[in-house]
Backbone as CSV, one residue per row, in Angstrom:
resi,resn,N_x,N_y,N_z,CA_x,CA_y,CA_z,C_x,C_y,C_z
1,UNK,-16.924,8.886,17.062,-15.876,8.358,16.177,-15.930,9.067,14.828
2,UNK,-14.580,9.127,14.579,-14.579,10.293,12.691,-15.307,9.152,11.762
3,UNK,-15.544,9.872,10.662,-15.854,8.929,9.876,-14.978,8.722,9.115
4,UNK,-15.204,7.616,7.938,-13.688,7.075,7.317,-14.315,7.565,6.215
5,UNK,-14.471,8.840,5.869,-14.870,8.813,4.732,-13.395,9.311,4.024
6,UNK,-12.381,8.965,4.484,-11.145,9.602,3.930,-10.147,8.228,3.287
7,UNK,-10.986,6.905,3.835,-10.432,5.643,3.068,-10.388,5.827,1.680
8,UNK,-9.260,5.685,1.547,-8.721,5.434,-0.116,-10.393,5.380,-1.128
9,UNK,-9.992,6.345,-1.811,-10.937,6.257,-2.816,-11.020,5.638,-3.993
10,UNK,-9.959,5.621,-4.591,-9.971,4.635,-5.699,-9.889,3.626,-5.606
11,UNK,-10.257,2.916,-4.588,-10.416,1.414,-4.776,-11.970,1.058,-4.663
12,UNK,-12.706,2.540,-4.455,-13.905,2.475,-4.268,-14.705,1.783,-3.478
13,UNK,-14.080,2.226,-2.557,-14.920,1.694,-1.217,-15.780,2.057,-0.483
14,UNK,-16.270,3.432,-1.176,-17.301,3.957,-0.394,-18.851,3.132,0.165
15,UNK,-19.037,2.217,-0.401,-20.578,1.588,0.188,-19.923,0.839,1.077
16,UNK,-18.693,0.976,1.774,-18.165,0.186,2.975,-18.132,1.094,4.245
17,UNK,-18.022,2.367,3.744,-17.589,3.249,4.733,-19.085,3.467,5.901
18,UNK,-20.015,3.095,5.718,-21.066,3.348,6.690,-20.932,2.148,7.444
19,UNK,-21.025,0.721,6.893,-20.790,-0.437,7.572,-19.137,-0.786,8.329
20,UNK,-18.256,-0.183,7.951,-17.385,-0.417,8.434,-17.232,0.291,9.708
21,UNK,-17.867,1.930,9.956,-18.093,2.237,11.071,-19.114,1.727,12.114
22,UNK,-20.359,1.366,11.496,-20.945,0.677,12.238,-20.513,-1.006,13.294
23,UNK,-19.564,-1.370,12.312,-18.805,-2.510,13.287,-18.084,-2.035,14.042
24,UNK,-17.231,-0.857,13.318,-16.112,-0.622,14.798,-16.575,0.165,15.754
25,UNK,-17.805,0.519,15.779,-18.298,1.432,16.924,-18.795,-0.004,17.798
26,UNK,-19.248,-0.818,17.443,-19.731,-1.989,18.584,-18.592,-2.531,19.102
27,UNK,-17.143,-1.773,18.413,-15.981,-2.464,19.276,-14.953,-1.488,20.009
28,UNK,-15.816,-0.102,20.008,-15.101,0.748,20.841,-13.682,1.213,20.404
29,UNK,-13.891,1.350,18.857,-12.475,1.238,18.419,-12.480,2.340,18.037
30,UNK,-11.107,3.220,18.271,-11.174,4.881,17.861,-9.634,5.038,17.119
31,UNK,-10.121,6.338,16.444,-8.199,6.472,15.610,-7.183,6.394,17.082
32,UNK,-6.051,5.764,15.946,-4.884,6.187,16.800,-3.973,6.882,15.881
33,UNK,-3.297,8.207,16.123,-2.366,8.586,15.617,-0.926,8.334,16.131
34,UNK,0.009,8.142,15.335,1.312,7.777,15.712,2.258,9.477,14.613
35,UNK,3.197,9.717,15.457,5.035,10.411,15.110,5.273,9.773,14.177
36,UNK,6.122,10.527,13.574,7.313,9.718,12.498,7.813,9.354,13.265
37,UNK,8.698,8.285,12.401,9.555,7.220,12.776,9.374,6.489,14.422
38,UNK,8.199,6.042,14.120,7.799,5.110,15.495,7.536,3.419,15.020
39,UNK,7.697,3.178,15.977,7.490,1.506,15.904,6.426,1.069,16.302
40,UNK,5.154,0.639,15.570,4.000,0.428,15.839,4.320,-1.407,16.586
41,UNK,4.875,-1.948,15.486,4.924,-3.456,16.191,6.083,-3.779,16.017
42,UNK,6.473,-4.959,16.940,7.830,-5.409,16.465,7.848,-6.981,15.929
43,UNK,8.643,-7.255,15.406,8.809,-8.590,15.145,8.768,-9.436,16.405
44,UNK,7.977,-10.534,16.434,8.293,-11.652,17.095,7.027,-11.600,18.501
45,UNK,6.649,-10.241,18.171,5.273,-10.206,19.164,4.658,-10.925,18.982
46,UNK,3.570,-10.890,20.037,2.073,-11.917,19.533,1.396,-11.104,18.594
47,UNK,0.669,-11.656,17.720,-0.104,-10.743,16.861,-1.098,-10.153,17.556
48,UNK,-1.726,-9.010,17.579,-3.595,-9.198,18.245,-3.915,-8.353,17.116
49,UNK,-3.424,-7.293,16.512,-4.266,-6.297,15.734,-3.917,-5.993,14.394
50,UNK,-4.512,-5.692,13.298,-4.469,-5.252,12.351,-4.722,-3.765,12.277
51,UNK,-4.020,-3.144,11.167,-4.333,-1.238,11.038,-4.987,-0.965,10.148
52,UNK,-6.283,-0.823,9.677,-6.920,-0.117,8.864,-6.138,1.373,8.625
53,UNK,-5.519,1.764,7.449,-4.726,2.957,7.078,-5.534,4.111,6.887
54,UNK,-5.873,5.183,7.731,-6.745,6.163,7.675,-5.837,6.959,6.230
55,UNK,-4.392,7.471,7.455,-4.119,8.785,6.540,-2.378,8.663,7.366
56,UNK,-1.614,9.044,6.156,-0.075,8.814,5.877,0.445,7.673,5.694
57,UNK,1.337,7.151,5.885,2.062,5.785,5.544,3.065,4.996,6.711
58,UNK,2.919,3.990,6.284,3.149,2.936,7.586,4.403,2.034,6.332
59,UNK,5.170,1.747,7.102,6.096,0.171,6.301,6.300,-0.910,7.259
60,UNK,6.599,-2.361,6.553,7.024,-3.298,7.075,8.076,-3.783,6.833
61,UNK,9.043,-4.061,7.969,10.597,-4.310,7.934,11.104,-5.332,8.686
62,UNK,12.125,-5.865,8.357,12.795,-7.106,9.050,14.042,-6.558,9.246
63,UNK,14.995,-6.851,9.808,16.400,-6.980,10.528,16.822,-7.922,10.046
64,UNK,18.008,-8.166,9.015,18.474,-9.289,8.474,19.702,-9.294,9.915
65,UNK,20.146,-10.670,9.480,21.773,-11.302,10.275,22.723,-10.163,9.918
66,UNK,22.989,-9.505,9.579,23.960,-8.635,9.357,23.595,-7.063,9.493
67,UNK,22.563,-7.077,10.401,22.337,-5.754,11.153,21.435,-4.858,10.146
68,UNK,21.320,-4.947,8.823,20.859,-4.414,7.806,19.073,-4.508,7.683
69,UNK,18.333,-3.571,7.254,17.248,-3.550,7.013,16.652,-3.404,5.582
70,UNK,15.416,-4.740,6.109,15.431,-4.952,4.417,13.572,-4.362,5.185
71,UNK,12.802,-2.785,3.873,11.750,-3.125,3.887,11.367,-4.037,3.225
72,UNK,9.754,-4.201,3.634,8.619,-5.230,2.725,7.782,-4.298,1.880
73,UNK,7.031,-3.710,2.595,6.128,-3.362,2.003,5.683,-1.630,2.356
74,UNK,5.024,-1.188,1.825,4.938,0.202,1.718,3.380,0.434,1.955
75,UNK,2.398,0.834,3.418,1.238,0.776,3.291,0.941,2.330,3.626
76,UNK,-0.418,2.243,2.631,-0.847,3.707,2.220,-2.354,3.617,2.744
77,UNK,-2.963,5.177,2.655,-4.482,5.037,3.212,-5.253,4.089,2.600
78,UNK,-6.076,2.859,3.237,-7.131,2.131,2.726,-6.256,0.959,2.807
79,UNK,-5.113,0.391,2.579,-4.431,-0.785,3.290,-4.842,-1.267,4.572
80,UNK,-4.583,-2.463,4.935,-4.641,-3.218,6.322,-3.082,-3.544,6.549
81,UNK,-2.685,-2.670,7.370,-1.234,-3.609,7.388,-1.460,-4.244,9.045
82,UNK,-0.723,-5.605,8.530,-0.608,-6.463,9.877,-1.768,-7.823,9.578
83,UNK,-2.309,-7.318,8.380,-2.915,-8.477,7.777,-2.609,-9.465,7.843
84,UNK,-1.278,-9.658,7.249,-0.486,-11.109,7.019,-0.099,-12.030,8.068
85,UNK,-0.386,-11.163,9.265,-0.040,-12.162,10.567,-1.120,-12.455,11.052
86,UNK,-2.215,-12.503,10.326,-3.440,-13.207,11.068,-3.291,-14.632,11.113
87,UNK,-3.723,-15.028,12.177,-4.040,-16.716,12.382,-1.922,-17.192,12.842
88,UNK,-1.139,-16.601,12.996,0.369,-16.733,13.187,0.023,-16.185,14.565
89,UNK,1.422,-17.327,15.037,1.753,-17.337,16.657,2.189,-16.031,16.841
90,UNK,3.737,-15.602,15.843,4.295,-14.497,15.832,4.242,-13.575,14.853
91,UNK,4.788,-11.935,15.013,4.574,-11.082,13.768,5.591,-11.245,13.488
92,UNK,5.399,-11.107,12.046,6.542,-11.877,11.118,7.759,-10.547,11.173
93,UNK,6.935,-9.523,11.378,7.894,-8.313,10.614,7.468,-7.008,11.740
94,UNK,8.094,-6.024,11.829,8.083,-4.713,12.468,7.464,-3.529,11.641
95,UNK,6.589,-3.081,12.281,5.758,-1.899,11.449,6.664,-0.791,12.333
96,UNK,6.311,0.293,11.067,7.477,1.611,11.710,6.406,2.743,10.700
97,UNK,5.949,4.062,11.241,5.602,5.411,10.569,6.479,5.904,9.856
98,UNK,6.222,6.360,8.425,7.246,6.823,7.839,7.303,8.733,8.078
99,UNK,5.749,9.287,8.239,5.389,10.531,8.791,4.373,10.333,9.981
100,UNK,3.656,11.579,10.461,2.231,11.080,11.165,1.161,10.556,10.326
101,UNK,0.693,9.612,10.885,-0.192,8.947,10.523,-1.054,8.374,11.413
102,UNK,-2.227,8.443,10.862,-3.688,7.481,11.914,-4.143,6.336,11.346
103,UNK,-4.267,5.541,12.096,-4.951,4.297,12.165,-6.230,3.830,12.770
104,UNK,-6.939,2.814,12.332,-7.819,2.499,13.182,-7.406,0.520,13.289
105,UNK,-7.402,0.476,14.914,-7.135,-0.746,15.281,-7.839,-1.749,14.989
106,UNK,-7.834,-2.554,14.511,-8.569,-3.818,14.234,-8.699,-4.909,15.144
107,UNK,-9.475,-5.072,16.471,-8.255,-6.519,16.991,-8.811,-8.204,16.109
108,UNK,-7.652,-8.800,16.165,-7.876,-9.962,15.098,-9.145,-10.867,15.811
109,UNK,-9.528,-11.069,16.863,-10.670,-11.512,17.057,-12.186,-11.222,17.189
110,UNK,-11.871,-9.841,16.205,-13.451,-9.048,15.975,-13.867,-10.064,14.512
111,UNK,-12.583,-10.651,13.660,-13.131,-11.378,12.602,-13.880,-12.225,12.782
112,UNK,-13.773,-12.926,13.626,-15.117,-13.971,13.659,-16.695,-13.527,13.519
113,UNK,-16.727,-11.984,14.450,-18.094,-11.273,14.489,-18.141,-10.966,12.947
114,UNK,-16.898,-10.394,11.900,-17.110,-9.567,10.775,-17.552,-10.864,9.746
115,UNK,-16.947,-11.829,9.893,-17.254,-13.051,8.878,-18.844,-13.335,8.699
116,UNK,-19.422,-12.965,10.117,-20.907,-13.483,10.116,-21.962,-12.277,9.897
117,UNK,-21.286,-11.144,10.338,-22.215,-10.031,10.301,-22.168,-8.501,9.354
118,UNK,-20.672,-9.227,8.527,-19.923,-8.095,7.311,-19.391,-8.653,6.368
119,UNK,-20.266,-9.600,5.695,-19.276,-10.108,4.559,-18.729,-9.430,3.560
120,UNK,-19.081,-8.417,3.494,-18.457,-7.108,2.355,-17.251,-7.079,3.297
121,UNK,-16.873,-7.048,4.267,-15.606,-5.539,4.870,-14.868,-7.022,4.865
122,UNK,-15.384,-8.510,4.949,-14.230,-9.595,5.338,-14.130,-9.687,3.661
123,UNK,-14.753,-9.710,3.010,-14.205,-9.785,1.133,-13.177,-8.117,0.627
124,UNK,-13.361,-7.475,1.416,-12.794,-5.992,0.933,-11.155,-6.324,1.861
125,UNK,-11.360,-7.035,3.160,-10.058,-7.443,3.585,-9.100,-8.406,3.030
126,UNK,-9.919,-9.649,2.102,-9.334,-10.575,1.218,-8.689,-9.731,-0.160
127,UNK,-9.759,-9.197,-0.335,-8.959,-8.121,-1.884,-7.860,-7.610,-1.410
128,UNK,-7.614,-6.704,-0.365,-6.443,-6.344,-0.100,-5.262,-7.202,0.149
129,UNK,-5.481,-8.226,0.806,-4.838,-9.281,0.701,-4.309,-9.961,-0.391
130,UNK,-5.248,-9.567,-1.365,-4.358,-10.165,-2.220,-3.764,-9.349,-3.431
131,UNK,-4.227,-7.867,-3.382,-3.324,-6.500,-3.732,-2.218,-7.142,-2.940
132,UNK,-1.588,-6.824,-1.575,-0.575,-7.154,-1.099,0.217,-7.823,-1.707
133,UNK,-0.310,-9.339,-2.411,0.592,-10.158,-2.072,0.913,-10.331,-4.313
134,UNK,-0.065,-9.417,-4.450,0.329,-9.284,-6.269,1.997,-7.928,-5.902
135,UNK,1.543,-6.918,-5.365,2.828,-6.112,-4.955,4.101,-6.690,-4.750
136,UNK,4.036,-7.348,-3.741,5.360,-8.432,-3.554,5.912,-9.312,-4.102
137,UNK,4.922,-10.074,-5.000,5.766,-10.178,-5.633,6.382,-10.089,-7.063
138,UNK,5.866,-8.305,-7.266,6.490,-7.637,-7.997,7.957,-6.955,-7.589
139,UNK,7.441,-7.064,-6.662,8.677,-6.136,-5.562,10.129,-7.240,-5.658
140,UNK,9.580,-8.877,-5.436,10.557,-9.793,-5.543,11.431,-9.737,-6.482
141,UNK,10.339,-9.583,-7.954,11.016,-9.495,-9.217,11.802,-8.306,-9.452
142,UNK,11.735,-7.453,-9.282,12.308,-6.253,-8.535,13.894,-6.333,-8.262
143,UNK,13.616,-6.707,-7.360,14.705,-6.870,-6.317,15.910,-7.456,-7.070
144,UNK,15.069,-8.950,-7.449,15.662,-10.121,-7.440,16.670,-9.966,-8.870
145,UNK,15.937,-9.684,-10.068,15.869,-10.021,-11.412,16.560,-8.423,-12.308
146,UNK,16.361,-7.554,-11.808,16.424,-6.024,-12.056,17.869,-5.731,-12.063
147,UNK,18.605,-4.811,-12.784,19.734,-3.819,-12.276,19.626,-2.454,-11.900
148,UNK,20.318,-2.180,-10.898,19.606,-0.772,-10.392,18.522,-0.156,-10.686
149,UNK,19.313,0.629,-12.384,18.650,1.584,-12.979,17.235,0.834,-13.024
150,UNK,16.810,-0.397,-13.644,15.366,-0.355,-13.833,14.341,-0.340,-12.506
151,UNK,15.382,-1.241,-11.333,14.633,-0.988,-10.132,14.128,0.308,-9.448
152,UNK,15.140,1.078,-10.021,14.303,2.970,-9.475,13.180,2.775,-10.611
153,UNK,13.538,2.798,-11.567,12.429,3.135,-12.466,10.896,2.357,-11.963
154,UNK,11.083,1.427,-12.061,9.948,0.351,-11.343,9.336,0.639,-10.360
155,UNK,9.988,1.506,-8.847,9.450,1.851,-7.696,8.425,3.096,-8.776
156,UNK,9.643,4.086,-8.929,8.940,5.113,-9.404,7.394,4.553,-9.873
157,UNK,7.357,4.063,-10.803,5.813,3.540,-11.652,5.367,3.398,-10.744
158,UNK,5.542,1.906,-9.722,4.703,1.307,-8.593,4.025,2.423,-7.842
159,UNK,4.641,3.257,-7.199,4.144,4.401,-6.661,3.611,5.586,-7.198
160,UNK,3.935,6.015,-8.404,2.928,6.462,-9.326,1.013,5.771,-9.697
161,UNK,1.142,4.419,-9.592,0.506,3.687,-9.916,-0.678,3.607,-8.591
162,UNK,0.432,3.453,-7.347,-0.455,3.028,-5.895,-1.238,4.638,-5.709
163,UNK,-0.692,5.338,-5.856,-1.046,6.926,-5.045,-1.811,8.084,-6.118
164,UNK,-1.202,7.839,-7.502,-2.600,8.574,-8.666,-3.642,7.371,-9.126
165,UNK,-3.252,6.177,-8.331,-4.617,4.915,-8.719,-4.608,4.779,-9.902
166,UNK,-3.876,5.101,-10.673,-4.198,4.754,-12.110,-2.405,4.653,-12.422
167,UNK,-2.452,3.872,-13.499,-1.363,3.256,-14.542,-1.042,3.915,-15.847
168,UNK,-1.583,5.186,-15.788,-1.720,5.642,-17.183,-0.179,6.216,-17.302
169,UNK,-0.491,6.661,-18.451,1.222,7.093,-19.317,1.474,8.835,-18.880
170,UNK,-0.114,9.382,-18.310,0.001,11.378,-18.363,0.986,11.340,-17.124
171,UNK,1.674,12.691,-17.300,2.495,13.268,-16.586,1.969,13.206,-15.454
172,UNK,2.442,13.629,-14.111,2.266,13.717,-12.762,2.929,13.959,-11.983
173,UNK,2.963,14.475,-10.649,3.356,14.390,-9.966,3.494,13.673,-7.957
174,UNK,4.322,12.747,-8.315,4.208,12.153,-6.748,4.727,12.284,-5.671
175,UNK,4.675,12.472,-4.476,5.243,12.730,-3.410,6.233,11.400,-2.856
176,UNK,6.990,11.236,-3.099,8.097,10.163,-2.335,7.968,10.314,-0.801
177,UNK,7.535,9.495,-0.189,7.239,9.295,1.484,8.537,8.800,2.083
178,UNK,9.581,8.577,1.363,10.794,7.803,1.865,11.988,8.584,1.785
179,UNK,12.661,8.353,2.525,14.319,9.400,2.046,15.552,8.039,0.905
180,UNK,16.305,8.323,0.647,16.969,7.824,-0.307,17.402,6.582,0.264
181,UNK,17.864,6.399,1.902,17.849,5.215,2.269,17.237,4.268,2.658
182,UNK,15.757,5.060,2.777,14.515,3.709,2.889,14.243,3.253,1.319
183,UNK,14.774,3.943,0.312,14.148,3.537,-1.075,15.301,2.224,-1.663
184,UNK,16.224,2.436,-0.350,17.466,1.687,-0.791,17.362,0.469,-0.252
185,UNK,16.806,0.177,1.298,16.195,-0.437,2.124,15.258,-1.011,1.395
186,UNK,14.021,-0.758,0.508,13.124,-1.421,-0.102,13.403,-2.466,-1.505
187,UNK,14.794,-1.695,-1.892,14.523,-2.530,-3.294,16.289,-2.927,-3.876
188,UNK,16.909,-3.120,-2.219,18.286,-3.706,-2.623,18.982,-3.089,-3.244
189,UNK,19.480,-1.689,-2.614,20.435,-0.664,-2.991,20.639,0.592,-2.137
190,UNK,22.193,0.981,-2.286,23.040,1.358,-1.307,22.286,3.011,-2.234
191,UNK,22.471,3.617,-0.621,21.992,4.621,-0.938,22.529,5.775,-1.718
192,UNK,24.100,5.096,-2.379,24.675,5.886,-3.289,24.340,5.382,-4.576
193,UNK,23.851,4.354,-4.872,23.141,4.152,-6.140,22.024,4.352,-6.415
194,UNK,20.999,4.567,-5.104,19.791,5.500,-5.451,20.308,6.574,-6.316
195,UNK,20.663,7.560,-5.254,20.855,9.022,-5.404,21.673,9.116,-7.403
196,UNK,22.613,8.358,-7.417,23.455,8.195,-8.923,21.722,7.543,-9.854
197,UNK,20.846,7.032,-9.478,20.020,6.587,-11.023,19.246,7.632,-10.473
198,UNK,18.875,8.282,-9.255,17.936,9.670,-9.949,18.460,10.613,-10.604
199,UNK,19.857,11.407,-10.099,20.461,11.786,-10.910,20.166,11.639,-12.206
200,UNK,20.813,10.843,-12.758,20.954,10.315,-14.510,18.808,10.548,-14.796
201,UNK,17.994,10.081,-14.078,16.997,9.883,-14.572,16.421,11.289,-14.502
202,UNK,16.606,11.996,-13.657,16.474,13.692,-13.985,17.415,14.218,-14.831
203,UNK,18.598,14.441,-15.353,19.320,14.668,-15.886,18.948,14.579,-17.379
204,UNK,18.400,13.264,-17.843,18.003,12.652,-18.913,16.295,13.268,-19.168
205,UNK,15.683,13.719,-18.027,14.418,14.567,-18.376,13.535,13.372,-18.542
206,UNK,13.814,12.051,-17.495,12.524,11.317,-17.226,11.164,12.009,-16.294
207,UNK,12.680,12.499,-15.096,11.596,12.275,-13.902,12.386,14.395,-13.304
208,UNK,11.817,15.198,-12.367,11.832,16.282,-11.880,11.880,16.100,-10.348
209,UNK,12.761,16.729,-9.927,12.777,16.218,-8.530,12.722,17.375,-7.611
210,UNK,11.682,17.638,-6.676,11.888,18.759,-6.058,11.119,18.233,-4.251
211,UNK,12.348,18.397,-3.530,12.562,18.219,-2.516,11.805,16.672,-2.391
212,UNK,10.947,16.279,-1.735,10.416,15.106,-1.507,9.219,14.800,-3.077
213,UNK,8.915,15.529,-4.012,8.002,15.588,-4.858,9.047,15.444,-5.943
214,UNK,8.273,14.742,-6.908,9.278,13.823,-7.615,7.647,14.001,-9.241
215,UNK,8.571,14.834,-10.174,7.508,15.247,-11.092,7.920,14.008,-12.345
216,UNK,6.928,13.181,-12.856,7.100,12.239,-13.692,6.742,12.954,-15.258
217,UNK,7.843,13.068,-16.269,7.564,13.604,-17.045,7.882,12.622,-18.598
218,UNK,7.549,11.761,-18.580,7.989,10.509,-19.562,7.646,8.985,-19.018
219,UNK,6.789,9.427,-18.409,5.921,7.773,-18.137,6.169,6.499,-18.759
220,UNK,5.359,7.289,-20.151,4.986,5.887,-21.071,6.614,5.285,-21.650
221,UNK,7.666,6.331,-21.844,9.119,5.853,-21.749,9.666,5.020,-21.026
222,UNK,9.505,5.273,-19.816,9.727,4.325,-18.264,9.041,3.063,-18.589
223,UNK,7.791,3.288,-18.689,7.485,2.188,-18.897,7.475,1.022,-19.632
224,UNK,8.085,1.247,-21.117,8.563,0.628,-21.563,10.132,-0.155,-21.798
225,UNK,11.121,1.334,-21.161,12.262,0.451,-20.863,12.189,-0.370,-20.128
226,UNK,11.211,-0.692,-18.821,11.391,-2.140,-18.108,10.275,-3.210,-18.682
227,UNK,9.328,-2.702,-19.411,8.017,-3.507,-19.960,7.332,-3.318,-18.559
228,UNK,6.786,-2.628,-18.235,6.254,-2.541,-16.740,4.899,-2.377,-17.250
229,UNK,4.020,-3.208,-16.389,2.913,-3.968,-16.748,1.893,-3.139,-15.688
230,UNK,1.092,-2.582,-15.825,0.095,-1.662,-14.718,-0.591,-2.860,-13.833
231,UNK,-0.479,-2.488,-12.301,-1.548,-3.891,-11.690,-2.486,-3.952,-12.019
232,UNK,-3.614,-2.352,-12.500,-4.949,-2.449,-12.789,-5.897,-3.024,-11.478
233,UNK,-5.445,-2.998,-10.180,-6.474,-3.448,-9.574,-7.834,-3.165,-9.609
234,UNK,-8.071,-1.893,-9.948,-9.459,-1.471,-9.998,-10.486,-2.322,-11.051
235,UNK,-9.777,-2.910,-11.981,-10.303,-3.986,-12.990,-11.234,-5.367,-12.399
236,UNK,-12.043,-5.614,-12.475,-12.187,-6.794,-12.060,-13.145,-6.787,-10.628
237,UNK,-12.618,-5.910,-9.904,-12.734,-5.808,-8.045,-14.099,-6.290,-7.670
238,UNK,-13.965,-6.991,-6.783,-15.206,-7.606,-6.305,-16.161,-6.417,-5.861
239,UNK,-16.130,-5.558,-5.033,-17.213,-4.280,-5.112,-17.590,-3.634,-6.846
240,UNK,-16.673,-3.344,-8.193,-17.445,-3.480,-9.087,-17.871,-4.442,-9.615
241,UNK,-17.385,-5.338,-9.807,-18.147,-6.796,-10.408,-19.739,-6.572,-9.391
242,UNK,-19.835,-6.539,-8.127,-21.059,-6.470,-7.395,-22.141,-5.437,-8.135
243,UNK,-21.393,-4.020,-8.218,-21.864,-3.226,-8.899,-22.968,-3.707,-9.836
244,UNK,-21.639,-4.366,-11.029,-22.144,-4.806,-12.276,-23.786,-5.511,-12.074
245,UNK,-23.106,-6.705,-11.417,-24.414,-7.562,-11.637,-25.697,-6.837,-11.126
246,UNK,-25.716,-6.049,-9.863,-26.829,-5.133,-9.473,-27.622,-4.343,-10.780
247,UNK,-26.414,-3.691,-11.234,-27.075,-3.240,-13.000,-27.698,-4.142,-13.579
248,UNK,-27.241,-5.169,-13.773,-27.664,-6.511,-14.634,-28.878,-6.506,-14.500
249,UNK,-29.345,-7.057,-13.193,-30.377,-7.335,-12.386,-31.558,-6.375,-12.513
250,UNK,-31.219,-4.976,-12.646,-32.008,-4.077,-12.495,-32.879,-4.141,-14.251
251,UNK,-31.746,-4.357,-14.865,-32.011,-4.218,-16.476,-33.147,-5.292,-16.910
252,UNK,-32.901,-6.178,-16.207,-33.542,-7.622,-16.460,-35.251,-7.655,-15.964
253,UNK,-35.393,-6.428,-14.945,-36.641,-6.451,-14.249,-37.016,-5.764,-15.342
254,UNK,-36.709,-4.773,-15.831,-37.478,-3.566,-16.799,-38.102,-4.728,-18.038
């Protein structure tokens, strides 16, 4: 089995990556790679598995009454998507590849073994869990509360934010994983009002756009026309807080 030493790094998970293989090798669990645009799950299945996100990106989508697709969520390497349907009869929502991407399968009844014999990888699955569910409902406010223009602006950050791990104001550049109608699909807009606020927002010398790479050149601007607030997950995180006190501890013996 590969090793995961390619799980998301900035969330700093590396003192997981030896134990996390060591469980999934007692469960015979190996990557799976998936095509673009495939359908990993569909709505309304039984749940059995969760995806540990090796490498590319995965989304979650529903089918509204009117034939239309609304995404949820946007999962990147070091995510669990399919999380949210643990302990549910049915999956709430349809996972789909946005490029190739690998996974490693989780099935939902290895948790009982991980609760008793990995309490790090079942607390590193709760953190994400609840990254997830701080995202959404930013994403709500988003959606809900926003006019166009600030809602591009907002993805832009969010994904600036998820993929350079940091919130800072320096220039950058990010790769957009979506075409103009999944970005339209995510945040309640027709894909001619995408395309019209990048326009204006390149035009105006926020943002640089070259083919799928999208160069951010006025951050800390953006960020203040919407007041956009950095998640900062790395703040706080139960693997550094662990850190911490280990220091503590060590200081205290001397």
């Amino acid at each position: 089995m590969s090793r995961l030493s390619d799980i998301i790094r900035r969330d700093r998970t590396e003192p997981l990556v030896a134990e996390i293989c060591s469980v999934l090798r007692k469960w015979n669990i190996e990557p799976i790679s998936f095509q673009p645009q495939v359908n990993i799950q569909h709505e309304g299945d039984r749940p059995r598995t969760m995806y540990l996100m090796r490498s590319g990106w995965i989304y979650s989508y529903v089918v509204l009454a009117d034939g239309q697709r609304q995404i949820l969520f946007l999962h990147q390497p070091g995510d669990i998507a399919g999380l949210a349907d643990f302990g549910a009869e049915r999956v709430s929502c349809s996972m789909r590849s946005l490029g190739e991407c690998v996974v490693l399968p989780i099935p939902f009844t290895a948790i009982a073994t991980l609760s008793s014999t990995a309490p790090d990888i079942i607390t590193y699955l709760l953190q994400k869990s609840a990254q997830m569910q701080s995202i959404l409902m930013r994403t709500l406010t988003a959606v809900g509360r926003m006019e166009a223009r600030p809602r591009v602006i907002w993805l832009i950050l969010m994904l600036h934010e998820r993929i350079s791990g940091s919130g800072t104001t320096a220039s950058a550049v990010i790769e957009v994983p979506f075409n103009q109608s999944e970005i339209g699909d995510l945040i309640g807009l027709t894909n001619v009002s995408v395309s019209k606020m990048l326009c204006q927002l390149s035009d105006e010398g926020f943002i640089e756009r070259k083919g799928s790479k999208v160069l951010l050149r006025r951050v800390a601007d953006m960020q203040a026309m919407i007041n956009y607030e950095p998640m900062g997950f790395l703040k706080g995180s139960y693997l550094n807080l662990k850190e911490d006190y280990r220091e503590r501890d060590a200081m205290k013996r001397i």
